[in-house]
ChimeraX commands (.cxc) that place a marker at each C-alpha (Angstrom):
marker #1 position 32.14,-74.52,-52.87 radius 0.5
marker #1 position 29.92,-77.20,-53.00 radius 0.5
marker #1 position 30.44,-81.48,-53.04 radius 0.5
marker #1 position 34.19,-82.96,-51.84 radius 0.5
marker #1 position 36.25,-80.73,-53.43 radius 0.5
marker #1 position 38.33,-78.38,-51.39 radius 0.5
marker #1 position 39.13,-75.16,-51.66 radius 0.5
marker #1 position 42.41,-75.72,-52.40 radius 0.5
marker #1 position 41.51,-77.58,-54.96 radius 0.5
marker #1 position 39.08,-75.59,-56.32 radius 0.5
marker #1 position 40.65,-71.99,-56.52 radius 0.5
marker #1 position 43.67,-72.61,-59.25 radius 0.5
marker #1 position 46.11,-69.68,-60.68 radius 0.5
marker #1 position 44.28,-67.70,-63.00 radius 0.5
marker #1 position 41.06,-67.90,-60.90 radius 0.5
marker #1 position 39.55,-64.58,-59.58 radius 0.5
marker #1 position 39.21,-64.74,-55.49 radius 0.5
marker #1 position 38.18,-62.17,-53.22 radius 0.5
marker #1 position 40.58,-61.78,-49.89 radius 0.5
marker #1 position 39.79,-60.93,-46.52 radius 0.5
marker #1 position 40.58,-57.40,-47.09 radius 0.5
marker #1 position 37.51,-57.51,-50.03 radius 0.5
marker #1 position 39.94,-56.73,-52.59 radius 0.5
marker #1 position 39.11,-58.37,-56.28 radius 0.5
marker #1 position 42.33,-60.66,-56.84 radius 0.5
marker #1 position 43.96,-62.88,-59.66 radius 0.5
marker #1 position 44.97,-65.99,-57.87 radius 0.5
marker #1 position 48.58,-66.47,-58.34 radius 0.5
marker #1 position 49.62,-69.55,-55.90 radius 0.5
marker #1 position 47.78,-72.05,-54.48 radius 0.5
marker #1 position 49.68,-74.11,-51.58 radius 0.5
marker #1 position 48.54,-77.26,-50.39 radius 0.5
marker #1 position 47.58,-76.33,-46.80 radius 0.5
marker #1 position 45.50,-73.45,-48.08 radius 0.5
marker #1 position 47.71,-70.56,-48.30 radius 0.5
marker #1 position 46.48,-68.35,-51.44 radius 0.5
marker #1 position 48.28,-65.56,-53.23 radius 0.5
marker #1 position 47.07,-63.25,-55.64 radius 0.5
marker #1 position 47.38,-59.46,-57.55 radius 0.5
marker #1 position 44.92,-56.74,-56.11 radius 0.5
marker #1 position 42.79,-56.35,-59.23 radius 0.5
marker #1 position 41.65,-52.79,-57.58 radius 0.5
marker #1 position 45.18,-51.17,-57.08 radius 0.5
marker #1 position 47.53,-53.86,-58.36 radius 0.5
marker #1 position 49.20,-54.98,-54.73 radius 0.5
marker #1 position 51.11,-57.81,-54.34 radius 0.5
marker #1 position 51.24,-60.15,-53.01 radius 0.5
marker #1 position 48.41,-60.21,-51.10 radius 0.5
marker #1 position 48.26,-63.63,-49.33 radius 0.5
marker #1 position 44.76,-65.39,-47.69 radius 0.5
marker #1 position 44.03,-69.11,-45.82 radius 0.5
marker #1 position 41.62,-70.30,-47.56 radius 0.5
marker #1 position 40.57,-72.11,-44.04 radius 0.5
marker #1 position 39.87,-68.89,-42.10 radius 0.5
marker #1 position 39.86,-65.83,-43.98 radius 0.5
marker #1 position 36.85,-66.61,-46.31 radius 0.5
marker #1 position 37.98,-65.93,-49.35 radius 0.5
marker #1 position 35.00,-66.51,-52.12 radius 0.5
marker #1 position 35.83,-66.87,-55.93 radius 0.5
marker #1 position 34.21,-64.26,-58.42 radius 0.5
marker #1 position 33.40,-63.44,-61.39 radius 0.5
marker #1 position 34.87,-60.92,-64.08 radius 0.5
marker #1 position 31.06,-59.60,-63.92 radius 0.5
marker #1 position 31.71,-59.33,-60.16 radius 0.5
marker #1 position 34.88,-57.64,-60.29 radius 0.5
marker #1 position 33.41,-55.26,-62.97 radius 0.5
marker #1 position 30.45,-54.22,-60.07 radius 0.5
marker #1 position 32.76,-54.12,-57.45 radius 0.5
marker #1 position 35.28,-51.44,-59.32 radius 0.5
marker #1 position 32.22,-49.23,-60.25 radius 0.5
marker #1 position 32.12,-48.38,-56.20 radius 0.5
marker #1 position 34.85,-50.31,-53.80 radius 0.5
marker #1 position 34.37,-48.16,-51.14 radius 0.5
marker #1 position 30.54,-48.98,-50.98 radius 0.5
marker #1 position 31.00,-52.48,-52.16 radius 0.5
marker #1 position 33.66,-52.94,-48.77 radius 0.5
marker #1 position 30.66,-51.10,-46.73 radius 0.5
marker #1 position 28.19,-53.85,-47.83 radius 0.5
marker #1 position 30.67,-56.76,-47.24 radius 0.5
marker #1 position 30.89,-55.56,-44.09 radius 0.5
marker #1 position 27.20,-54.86,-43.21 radius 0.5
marker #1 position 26.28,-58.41,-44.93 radius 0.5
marker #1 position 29.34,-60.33,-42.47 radius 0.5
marker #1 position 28.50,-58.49,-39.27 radius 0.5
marker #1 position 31.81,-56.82,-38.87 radius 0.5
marker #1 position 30.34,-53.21,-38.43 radius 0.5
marker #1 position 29.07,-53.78,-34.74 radius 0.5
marker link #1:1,2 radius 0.2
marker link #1:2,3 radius 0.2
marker link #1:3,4 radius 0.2
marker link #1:4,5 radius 0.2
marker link #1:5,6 radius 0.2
marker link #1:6,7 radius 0.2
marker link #1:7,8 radius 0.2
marker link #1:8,9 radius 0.2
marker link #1:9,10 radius 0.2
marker link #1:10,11 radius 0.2
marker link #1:11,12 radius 0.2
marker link #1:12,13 radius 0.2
marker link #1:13,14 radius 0.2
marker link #1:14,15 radius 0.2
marker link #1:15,16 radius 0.2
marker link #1:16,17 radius 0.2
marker link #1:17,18 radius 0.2
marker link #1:18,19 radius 0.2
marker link #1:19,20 radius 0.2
marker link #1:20,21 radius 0.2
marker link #1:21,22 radius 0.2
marker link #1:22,23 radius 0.2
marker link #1:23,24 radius 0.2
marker link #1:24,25 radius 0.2
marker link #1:25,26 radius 0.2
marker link #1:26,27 radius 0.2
marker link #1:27,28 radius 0.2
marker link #1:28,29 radius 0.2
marker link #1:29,30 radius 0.2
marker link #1:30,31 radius 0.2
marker link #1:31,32 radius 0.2
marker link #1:32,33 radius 0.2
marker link #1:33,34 radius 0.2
marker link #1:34,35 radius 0.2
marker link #1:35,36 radius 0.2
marker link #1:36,37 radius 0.2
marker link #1:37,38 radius 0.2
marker link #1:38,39 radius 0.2
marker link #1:39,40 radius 0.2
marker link #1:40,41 radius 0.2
marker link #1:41,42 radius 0.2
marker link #1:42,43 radius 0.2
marker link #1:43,44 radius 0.2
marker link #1:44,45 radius 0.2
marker link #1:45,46 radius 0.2
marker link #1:46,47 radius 0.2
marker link #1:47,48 radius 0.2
marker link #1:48,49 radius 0.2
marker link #1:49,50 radius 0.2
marker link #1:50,51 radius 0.2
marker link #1:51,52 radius 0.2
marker link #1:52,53 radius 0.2
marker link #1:53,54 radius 0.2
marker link #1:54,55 radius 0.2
marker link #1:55,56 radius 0.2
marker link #1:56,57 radius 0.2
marker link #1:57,58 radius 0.2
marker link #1:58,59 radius 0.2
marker link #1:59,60 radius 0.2
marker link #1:60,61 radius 0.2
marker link #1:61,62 radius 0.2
marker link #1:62,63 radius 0.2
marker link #1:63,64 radius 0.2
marker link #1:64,65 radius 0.2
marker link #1:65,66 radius 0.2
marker link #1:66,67 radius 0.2
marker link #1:67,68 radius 0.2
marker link #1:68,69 radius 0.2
marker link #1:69,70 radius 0.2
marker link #1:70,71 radius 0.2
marker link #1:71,72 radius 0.2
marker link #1:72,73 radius 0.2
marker link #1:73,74 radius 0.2
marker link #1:74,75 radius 0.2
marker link #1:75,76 radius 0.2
marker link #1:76,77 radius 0.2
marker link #1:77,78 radius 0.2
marker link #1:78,79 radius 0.2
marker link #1:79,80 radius 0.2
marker link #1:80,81 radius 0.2
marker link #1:81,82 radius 0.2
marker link #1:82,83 radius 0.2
marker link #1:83,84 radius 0.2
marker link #1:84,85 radius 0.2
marker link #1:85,86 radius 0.2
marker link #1:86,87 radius 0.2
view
C-alpha cells in the first residue's frame, strides 16, 4: 500500500486479500491491531486468519483470483520461488 494509510485501514470486509498460506480470500474482519480474517476463495476454509504486520498479506484482484484458480498449485510454486522460501 502506498502513502499513510495502513493496512488496516486499507483492507476492509469485502476486499479480496491473499494470506500467508497464498490462498485467494474474501476479507471478512478487520481488527484494529492487524488481525485479518477471511473465506478461502480456492476451497472455501474458514476462517483463515493473517497479521497484516508479518504475514504479508497483499490485496488482489477478481482478475487475480481468476489466474490464480486456473493453476494454484503452480501459482503457490511461483509465490514461493518469487519470496525465497524454496531454499
Amino acid at each position: 500500500m502506498e502513502g499513510d494509510e495502513s493496512f488496516a485501514e486499507a483492507l476492509r470486509p469485502g476486499m479480496i486479500y491473499e494470506d500467508c498460506s497464498f490462498h485467494p480470500c474474501l476479507c471478512t474482519n478487520v481488527e484494529p491491531d492487524g488481525e485479518v480474517n477471511g473465506i478461502s476463495l480456492i476451497d472455501g476454509s474458514a476462517p483463515r486468519g493473517c497479521d497484516l504486520h508479518h504475514c504479508g498479506v497483499e490485496v488482489l484482484t477478481v482478475a487475480d483470483v481468476l489466474e490464480i484458480r486456473r493453476d494454484f498449485d503452480a501459482y503457490v510454486a511461483r509465490r514461493v520461488s518469487e519470496l525465497g522460501l524454496d531454499r
